[in-house]
N, C-alpha and C positions, 0 to 999 in steps of 0.2 A: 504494500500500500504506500511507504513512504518513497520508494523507489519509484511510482508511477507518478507520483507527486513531484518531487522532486524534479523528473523528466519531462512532465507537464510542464512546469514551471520554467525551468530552460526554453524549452521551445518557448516558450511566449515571451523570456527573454530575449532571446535574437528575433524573434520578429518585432518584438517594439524597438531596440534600437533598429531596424532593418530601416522600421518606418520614419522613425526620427530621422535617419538619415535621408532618407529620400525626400520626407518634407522639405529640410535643409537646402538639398540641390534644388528640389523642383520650385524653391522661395527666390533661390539666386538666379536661377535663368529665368522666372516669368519677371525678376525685376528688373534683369538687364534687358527685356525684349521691351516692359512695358516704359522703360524709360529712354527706350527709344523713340518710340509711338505709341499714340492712345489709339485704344482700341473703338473702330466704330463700324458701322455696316460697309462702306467702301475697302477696309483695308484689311477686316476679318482672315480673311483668306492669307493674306500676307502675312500674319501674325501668327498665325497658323501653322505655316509653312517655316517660319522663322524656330516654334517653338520645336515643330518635330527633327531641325535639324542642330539644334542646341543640346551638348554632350551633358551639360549639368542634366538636364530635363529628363533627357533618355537616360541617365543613370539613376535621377531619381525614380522614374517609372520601371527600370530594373528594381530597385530597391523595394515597391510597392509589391510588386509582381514575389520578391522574395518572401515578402511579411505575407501576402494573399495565401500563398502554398503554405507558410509554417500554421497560420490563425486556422485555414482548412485542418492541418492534421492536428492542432489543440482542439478543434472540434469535434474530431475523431477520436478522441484521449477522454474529454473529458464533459460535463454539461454548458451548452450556453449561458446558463448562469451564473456561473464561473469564470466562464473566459472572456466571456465581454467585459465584467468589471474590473478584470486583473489584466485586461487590456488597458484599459482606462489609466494609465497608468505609466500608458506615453503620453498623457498632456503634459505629464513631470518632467517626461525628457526633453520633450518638445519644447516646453519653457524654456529649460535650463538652456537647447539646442540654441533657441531664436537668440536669448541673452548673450551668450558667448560667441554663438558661429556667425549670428546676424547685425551684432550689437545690437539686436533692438532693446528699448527701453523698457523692461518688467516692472509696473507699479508693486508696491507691496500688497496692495490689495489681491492683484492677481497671485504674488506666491503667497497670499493666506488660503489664497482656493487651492492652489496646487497642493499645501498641506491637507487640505480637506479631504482631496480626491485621494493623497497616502496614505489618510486614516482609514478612508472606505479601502482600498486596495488589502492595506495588511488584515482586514476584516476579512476579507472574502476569500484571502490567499491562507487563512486559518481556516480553514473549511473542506471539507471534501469537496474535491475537484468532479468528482462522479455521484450522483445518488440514486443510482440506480446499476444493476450489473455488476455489481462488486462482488457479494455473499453467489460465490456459487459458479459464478457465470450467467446465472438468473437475471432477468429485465424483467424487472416489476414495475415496468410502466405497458409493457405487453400484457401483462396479468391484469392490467387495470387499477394496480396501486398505486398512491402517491402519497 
């Protein structure tokens, strides 16, 4: 059981940094595209074209594409109600990411929420990752239990 956990928990490790990361890139190239030009009905296209050929961009959609495949097999591991909120969990990274890789400006208010969202995360990540299918091999959600 701790061992599934544990493993659980990794994977949802590397996929939220995965994602942080990709956020990250995909923040620097739609900034350097949109501070070329605003975006409007005549140049869409253009803009378009600009992001699909920008390496930040496409590494960050690699990087999405990495967190999609890992959050797919935590969801094969363990319950959605689990993994969504211990996902939750890159807003922390994501903050810290923006603050330090972006400079952007973090008010404190915002990292009193990011403390929020740690408190809910280390709740949820004390919890069984499965409630169901453990005892047995048994799904007592197939039985009609809950």
């Amino acid at each position: 059981m701790w061992a599934e956990r544990i493993r659980i928990i990794a994977l949802l490790a590397v996929a939220i940094v995965s994602q942080a990361v990709g956020n990250v890139l995909l923040s620097q190239g739609m900034k350097l595209i949109a501070g070329e030009s605003q975006l409007t009905l005549s140049n869409w296209v253009s803009i378009f074209l600009q992001a699909v050929q920008s390496p930040s961009i496409l590494l960050g959609v690699g990087f999405y594409v990495i967190f999609f495949v890992l959050f797919a097999a935590a969801l094969s591991r363990a319950d959605l109600s689990f993994v969504l909120p211990a996902i939750s969990s890159e807003v922390v990274l994501n903050v810290a990411f923006a603050d330090y890789f972006l400079n952007e400006t973090v008010s404190a208010i915002r990292w009193i929420g990011v403390l929020l969202i740690s408190i809910g995360v280390g709740l949820v990540v004390q919890s069984s990752p499965r409630t169901f299918g453990i005892a047995g091999g048994q799904d007592t959600m197939a039985e009609g239990g809950r």
